[in-house]
C-alpha positions in Angstrom: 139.9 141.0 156.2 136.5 139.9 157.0 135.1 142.4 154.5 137.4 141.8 151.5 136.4 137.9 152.0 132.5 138.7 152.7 133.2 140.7 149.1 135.0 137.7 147.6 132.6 135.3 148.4 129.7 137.3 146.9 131.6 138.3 143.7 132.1 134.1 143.6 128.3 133.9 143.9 127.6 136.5 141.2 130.0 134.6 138.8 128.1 131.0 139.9 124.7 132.4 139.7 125.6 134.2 136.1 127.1 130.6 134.9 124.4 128.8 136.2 121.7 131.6 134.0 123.7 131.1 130.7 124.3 127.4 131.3 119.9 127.2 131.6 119.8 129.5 128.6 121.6 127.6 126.5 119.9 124.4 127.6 116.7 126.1 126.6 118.1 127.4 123.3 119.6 123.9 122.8 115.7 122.2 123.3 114.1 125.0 121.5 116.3 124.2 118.4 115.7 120.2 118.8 112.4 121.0 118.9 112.6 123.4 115.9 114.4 120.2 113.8 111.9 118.1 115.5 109.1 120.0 113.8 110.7 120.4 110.8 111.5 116.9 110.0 107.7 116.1 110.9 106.6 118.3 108.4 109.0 116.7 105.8 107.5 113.2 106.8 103.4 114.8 106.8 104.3 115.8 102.7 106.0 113.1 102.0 103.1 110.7 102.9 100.8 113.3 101.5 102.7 113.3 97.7 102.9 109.0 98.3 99.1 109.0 98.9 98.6 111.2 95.9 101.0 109.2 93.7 99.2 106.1 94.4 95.7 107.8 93.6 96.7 108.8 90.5 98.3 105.3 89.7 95.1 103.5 90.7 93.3 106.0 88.8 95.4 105.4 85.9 95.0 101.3 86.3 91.3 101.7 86.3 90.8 103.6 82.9 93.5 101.1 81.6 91.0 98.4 83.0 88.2 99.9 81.9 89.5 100.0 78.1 90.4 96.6 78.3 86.9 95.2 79.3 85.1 97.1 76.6 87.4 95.7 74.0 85.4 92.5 72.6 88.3 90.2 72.7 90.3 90.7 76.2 87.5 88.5 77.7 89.7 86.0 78.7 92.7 88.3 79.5 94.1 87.1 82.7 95.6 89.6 85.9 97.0 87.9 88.5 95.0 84.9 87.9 91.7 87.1 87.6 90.0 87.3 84.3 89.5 91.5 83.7 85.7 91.2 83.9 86.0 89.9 87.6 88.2 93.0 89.0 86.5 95.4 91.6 87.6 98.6 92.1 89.2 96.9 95.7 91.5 95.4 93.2 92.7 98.1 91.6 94.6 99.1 95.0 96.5 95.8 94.6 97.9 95.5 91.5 100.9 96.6 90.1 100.8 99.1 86.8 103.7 96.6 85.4 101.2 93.9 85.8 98.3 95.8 84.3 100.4 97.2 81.1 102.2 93.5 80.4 98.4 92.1 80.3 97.7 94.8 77.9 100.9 94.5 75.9 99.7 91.2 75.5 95.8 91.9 74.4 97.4 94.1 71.8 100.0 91.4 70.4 97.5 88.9 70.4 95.2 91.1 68.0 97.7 91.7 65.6 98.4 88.4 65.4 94.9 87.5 64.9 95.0 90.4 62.1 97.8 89.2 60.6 95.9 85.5 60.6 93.0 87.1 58.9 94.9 89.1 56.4 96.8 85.4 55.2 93.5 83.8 55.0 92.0 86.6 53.4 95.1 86.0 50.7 94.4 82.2 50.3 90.6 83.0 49.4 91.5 85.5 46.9 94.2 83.5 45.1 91.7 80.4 44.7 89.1 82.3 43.4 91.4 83.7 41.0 
């Protein structure tokens, strides 16, 4: 009797010991795949900053030849960005303001010399017709 409980109790230890084992190795398989997703999401984050801060390189980039063109155009002198005539932006500012901005200002540089052709091509007309 002693024996078969001796046996029963050790069989009961086995089973705990062998419960206990897989219950720690799926608690270690369960952190090693948090970790894995952990990772993982990390590097998602890492290249999403990475394609932002290429994004907005190439838009600044893109504002600054736009910029450029402007100023060496004779007449956007007094073409206005946010309040800042085009021959007073720095490079600093270029970080700051928005291509919308930037492509309304030139919108407008490009309206206003068509009108200004359009002015010169009726004036042009009134001088002909009263020499004629």
């Amino acid at each position: 009797e002693i024996e078969r409980r001796k046996e029963e109790s050790e069989r009961r230890k086995d089973i705990q010991e062998r419960e206990a084992l897989a219950k720690q190795r799926k608690q270690e398989e369960r952190e090693l795949e948090q970790e894995r997703i952990r990772q993982h999401e990390e590097r998602l984050k890492r290249e999403r900053e990475r394609k932002e801060l290429q994004r907005r390189a190439e838009e600044r980039e893109k504002n600054k030849e736009i910029i450029e063109s402007l100023q060496n155009q004779s007449n956007a002198q007094k073409l206005k960005i946010d309040g800042k005539k085009i021959q007073e932006l720095v490079p600093d500012d270029l970080a700051n303001l928005d291509t919308v901005k930037i492509m309304q200002a030139k919108e407008l540089q490009v309206k206003k010399e068509r009108q200004q052709k359009i002015l010169q091509r009726k004036l042009e007309c009134k001088r002909v017709d009263h020499l004629a």
